[in-house]
Structures are given as C-alpha cells and as structure tokens.
N, C-alpha and C positions, 0 to 999 in steps of 0.2 A: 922313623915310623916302622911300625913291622910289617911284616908281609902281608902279601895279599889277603883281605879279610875273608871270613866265611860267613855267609847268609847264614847260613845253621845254626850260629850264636846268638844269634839275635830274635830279642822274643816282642821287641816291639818295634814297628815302623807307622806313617804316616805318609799322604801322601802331597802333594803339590802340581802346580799346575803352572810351567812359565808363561810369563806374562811377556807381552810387548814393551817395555821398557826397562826390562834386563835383560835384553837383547842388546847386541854390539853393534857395530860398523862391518864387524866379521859374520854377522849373520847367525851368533853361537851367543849363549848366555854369557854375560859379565862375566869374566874369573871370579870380583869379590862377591856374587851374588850368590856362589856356593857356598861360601863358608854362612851366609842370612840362611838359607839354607837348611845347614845344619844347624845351625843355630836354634831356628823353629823346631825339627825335632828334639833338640833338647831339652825344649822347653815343655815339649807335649809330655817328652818322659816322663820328665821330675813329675809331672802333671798326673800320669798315668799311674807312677806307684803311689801318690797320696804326699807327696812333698809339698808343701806349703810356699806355693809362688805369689805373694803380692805384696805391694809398698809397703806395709806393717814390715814383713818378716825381712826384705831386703835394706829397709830402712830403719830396723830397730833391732831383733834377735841374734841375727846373723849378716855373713858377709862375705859371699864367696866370690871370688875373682878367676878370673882366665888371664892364666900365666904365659900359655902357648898354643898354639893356634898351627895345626900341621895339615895341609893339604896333599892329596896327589891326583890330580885330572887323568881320566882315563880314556874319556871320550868326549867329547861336546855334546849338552844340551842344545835343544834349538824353540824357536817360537812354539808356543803351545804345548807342547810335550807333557804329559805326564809324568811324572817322578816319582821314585818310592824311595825315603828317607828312611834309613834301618839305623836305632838308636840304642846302645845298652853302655852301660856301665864295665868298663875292664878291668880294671879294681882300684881298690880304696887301699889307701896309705894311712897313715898315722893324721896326716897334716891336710893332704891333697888326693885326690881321685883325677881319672880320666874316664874321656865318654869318647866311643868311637862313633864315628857313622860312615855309613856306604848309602852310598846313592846311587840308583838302578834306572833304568828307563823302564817305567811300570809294563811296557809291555810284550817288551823284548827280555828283561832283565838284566839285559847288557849292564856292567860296571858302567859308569859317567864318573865317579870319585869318591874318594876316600879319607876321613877325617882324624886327627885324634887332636881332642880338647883338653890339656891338662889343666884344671883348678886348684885353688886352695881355699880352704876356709880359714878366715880372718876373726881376728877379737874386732867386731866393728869400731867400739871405742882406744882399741889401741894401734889397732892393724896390725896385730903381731901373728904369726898363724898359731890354730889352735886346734886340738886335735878334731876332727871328725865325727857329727853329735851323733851314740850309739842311737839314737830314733831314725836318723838317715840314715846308718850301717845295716840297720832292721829290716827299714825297707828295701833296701836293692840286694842281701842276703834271700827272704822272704820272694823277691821278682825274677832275681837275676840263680840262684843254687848256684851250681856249679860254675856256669859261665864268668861269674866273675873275681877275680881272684885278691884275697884280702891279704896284705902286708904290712903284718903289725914292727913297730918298731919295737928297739928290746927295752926302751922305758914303759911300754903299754902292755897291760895285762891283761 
C-alpha cells in the first residue's frame, strides 16, 4: 500500500453512520465492516461520475472483479460515529484500475483507515481480462484530471 493518503486528492466522499451491530465484543467496529465500508463509497463513486451500476450491466456488458482488497486501521470506529468515506480512482491500467479510500471520523477528521481496491475488467463471457472501456477512461479523466494517473501498456494506443 502506499503512504499515507492525502485528503486533498480526493474529490468525492460520502458519509456513514455505525450502526449497533458492527460493533465487536471490543467495543470498536468489526475489522470486516471496513472494507463494506468502503465498498459503499465505491459504489457511490462509480455512481457519482455516471458509470452504469445495475444487474443489466453487471450481468450482461461487462465484468469487473476485485482482485485485492488492502487495508490499514488507523484508529477505531466506535457505536454511532460518523464517518466520512473519501473515494477516487488512482489510476487506470490497460487491464485493471484501483480505487483508494480514507475513512475519517467526520468530525474530528482523524484517519480511522485506509484502502486500495485493485480490479479488473473481464470479457464476461470468457473471463479473460480485457482492456478498460475508453467510456469508463472518460469519465474518471473528465472527474478525476490530474489526480489520477493513467498507464497505458505499449500494445494500447
């Protein structure tokens, strides 16, 4: 995972609110509750720049998977808490992209944890990966400028 993240990269979050049963025997949110989590913001993202999230596109067009799943706990969440889930795009590959997120204590800002999501996009009918559809390149270029940084391989032109 890389270092410590910067809030300043990030141009979209969302927020949450723990609930009473992702709460532990410790008193502190679930460890796997984080990565749901972030999960949720990544889902708002794709959401946010106009990416096409529903059983049609997951079940017919395309097909993208999470490859690896990287956490690092900073602090503990506790009952009730507010949360602020900061979600962008760190760049796109040929094949695969990753999505980082930082999760904040909305009202402190305090870190609580750190994510990076690596995916690939799949030929659904074959599952073979297959490059990265430039409509999806568009929009997180278009969301994301600078911030995210795109790695073309040398067969992609």
């Amino acid at each position: 995972m890389r270092p410590t993240m910067e809030a300043s990269k990030f141009s979209f979050s969302n927020q949450l609110r723990v609930r009473n049963y992702e709460v532990d025997w410790q008193g502190i949110v679930h460890n796997g509750s984080y990565l749901l989590y972030f999960e949720v913001g990544r889902v708002e993202y794709l959401k946010n720049i106009g990416a096409q999230i529903d059983l049609n596109m997951i079940n017919g067009a395309s097909k993208v998977v999470l490859v690896r799943n990287e956490i690092n706990y900073k602090a503990p969440a506790l009952f009730d808490q507010l949360l602020t889930v900061r979600t962008r795009i760190a760049f796109i590959k040929n094949t695969s992209f990753a999505m980082e997120g930082l999760m904040e204590r909305a009202d402190t800002g305090e870190a609580v944890a750190e994510n990076v999501a690596y995916h690939v996009w799949l030929d659904p009918k074959t599952d073979k990966p297959v490059p990265v559809p430039e409509d999806f390149r568009s929009r997180v270029v278009k969301f994301e400028g600078r911030n995210c940084e795109f790695i073309a391989s040398p067969d992609r032109h």
